[in-house]
N, C-alpha and C positions, 0 to 999 in steps of 0.2 A: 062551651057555647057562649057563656056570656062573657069569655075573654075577646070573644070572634067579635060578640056585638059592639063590642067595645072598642076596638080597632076599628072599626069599620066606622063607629059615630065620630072617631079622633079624626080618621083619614076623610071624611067627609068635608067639614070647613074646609080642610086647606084643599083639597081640590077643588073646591067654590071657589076657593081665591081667585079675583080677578084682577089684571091692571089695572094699574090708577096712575093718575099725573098730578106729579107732586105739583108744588105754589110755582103759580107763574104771576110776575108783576112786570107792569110797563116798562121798558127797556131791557127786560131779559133778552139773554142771544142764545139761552139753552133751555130746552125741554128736557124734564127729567119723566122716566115712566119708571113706576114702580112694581115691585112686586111681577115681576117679569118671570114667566117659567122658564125651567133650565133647556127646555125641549124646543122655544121660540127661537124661528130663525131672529137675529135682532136686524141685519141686512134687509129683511123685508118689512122692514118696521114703519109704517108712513105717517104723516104729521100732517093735520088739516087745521088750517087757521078760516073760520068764516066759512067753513064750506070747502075751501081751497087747497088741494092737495100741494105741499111744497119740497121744493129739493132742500136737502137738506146737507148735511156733511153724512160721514159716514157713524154709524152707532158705536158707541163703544159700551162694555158692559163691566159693573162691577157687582157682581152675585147676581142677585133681585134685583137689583138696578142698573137702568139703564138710559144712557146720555144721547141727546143729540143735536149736534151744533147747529143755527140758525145761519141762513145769509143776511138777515138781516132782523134787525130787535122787535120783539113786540110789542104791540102797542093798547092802550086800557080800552077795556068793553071792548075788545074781539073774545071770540070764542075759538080755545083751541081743544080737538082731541086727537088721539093717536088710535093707528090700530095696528094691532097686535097680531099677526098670524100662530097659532091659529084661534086664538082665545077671542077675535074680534075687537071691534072697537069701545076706546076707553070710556067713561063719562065724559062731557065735554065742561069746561073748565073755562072761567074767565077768565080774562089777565084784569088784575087788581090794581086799581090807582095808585102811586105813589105820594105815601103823604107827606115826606119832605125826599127833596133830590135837589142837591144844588148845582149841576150840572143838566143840563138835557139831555135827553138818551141818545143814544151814538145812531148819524147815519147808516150804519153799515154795523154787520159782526166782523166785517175782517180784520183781521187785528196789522196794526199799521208795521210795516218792516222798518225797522232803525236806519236812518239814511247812511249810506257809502258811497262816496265817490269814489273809492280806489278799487280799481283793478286786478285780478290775479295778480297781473307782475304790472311792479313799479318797476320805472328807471328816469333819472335825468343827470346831467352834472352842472357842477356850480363853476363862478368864481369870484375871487371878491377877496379881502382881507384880514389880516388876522393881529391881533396885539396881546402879545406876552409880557404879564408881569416876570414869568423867570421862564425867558426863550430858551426852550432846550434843542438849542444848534449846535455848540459844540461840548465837545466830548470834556473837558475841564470843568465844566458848569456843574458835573453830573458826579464830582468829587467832593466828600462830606466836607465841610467845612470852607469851602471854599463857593456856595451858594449864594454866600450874601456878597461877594466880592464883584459881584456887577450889577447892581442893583439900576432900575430902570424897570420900563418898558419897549420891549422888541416888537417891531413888526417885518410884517409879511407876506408876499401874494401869495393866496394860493387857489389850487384847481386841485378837482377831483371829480368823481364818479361817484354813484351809489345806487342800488337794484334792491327790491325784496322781490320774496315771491312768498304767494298764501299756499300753503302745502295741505292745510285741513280748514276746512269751514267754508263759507258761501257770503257772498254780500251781506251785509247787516246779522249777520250771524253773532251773539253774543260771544261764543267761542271760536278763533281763528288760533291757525299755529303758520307764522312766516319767519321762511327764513331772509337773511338780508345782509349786504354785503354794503363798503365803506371804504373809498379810497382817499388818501388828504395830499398832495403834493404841494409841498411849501419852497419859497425862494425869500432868503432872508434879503430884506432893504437894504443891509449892508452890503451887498453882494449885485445891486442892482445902480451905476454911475450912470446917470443918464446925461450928463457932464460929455463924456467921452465917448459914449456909444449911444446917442439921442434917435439912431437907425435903429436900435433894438424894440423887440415887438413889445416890452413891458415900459417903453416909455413913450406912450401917448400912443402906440400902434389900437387896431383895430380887437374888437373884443375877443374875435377867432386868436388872433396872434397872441394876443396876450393870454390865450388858455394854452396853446402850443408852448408857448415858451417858458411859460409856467414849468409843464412838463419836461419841457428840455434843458432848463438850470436849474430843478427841483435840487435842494439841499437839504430837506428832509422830508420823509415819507411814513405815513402812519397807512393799517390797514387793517380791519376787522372783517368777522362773520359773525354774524346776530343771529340766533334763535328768539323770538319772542313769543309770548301765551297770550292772546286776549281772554280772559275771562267773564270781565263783567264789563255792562254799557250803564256809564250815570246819564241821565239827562237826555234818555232817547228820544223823547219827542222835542227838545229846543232845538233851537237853530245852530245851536253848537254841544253834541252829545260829545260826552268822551268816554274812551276803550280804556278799562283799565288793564296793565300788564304785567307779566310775570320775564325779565329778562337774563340770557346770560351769551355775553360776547367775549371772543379771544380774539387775540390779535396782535402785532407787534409795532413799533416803532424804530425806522429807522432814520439818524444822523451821518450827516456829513465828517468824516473824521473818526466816528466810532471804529473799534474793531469787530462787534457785531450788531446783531436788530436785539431788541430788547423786549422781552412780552411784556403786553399790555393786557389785561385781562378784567372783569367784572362780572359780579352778578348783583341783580338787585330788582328795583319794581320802578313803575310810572305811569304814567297818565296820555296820551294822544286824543286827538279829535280828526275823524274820521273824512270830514265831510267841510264845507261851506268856503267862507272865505279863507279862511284861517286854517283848510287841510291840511295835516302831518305837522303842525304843530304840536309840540311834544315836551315833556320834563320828567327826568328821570334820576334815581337818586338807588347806591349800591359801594357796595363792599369790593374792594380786587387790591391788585398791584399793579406796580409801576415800575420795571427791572431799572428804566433808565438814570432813577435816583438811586445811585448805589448806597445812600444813608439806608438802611432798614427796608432793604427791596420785597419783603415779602405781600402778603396779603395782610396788609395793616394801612390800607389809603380809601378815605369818604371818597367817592366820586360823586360829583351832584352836576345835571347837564340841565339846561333848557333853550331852547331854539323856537321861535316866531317866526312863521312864514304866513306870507299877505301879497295879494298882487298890486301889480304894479301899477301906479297910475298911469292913464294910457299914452299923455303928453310925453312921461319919462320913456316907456315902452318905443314910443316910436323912435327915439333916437338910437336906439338900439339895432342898428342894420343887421347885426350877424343872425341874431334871433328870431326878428322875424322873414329872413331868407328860412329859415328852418321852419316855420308855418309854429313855431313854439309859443308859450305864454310865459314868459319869463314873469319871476317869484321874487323878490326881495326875502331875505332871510337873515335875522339877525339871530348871533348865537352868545351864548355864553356857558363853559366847563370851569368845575372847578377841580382840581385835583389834588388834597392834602392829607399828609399826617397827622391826624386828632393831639399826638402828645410829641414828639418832635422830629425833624427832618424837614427840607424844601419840599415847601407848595407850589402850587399853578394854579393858575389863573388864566383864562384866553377868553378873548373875546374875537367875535368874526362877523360881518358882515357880506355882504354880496348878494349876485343873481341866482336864480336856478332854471333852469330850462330843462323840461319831459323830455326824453331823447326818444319818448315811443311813438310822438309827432313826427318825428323825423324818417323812422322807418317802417311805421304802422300804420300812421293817422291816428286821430284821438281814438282809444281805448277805452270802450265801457266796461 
């Protein structure tokens, strides 16, 4: 009998127990209710500010406690309570001044999405030029010892292509995975007499012809597929946020003269910026090989890349007839790779410049 009473004075408070809401202050965007029973639907949970029943986000619960998002912040001396089915409503509860905030309390609870300008699928091509501190055009260059025997700088026109696509994640999403693809079609200057053939589309012809022709006296060809990881965003709310990334690309290299393409390969990390003026600008820095040095071909070469792309002032743009017949915004992009043996064998070195034009204008229309 008196173990009965006894139980029954224990069980007594706690089924007294009733909700509470914990500390609300000025700018809060969440209501917490406390002490919430396990038997409470928390979906029929409602929140009054002033009197005023509000929509809310949906409840989320952790044990006795229980959360719910605001559309927008609270503000000092309103009066909020909750009620609770079926335990009824909670005391009702001030929102308390803040006595420092250096900041003002946010319009809005939504929380801001990380800006993206790109699209599921990218795609445009370039063209523009390229200069080699050690041109690997022909097939002798690529034999040990014989690397430093043309020393110089080589250049180059060249044309290519290049597509990703986001395979997991959504706009502004901290984590994306795209795959992405990379073609480089080069024609060595030495290869190009404008002397003798002043008809040919790479001297002084029209921007179309000279990406045509690119293609069509190409002398070397490089070509990759990218997998990349976005993981984290620096800098999400400036005007230039950037995706950090996790990379790893294969791909080969082919010369004029060679007897075959030679893999080209990496993995490594870097940095993009998503959005603004300066979209798909990029710098990337990793570990691979270079078959086409046959000094110490394996996976023992830094690769370090960085590329600047910015639009075009519109004075230049307009001279550019092929591009804007394509309804395009053509891109200035300056680039620069570096590609060496930390302890010995021939380096590289390439710089590049040129246009880019969206090819998804051409048969899309601009793509959001």
């Amino acid at each position: 009998m008196v173990i009965c009473m006894a139980a029954v004075c224990i069980a007594r408070p706690a089924a007294a127990q009733t909700p509470r809401l914990g500390d609300v202050r000025d700018g809060d965007c969440l209501v917490t209710v406390l002490d919430v029973p396990a038997a409470s639907d928390i979906h029929g949970i409602g929140v009054f500010v002033d009197g005023a029943l509000l929509t809310v986000r949906p409840a989320v619960r952790h044990g006795a406690r229980v959360e719910l998002k605001l559309l927008s912040p609270l503000h000092e001396n309103s009066t909020v309570a909750a009620d609770v089915p079926p335990a009824g409503m909670t005391a009702p509860a001030r929102v308390s001044q803040a006595r420092q905030q250096s900041d003002p309390p946010p319009a809005t609870c939504t929380e801001p999405t990380p800006p993206d300008d790109r699209s599921v699928f990218e795609a445009s091509a370039y063209l523009g030029q390229s200069f080699d501190n050690f041109a690997p055009f022909e097939k002798d260059q690529y034999i040990p010892g014989k690397e430093q025997q043309q020393p110089g700088v080589y250049g180059r026109w060249l044309a290519g292509v290049e597509a990703q696509y986001r395979l997991i994640g959504d706009r502004g999403d901290d984590f994306q995975i795209w795959l992405g693809t990379h073609t480089l079609h080069g024609v060595r200057t030495a290869d190009v007499n404008c002397t003798s053939t002043p008809s040919s589309g790479l001297c002084g012809g029209t921007t179309q012809q000279r990406f045509l022709a690119t293609l069509e006296h190409q002398s070397s060809l490089e070509a990759h597929v990218d997998a990349r990881v976005e993981f984290l965003t620096l800098q999400r709310t400036s005007d230039v946020p950037i995706k950090v990334f996790a990379l790893a690309r294969f791909g080969f290299v082919d010369v004029s003269g060679a007897p075959k393409v030679f893999n080209s390969d990496q993995l490594g990390a870097g940095v993009l910026t998503p959005v603004g003026v300066f979209r798909g600008s990029n710098a990337s820095v990793g570990w691979g090989r270079s078959q086409q040095f046959q000094s110490n071909p394996g996976w023992n070469r830094l690769k370090i890349s960085g590329t600047l792309l910015f639009d075009l002032m519109p004075g230049f743009r307009d001279q550019l007839e092929f591009w804007k017949r394509l309804a395009g915004s053509p891109r200035v992009f300056v680039s620069i790779t570096v590609d060496r043996n930390p302890e010995h064998g021939p380096d590289s070195v390439t710089s590049y410049v040129g246009v880019d034009v969206d090819l998804r204008r051409m048969f899309f229309g601009y793509g959001g």
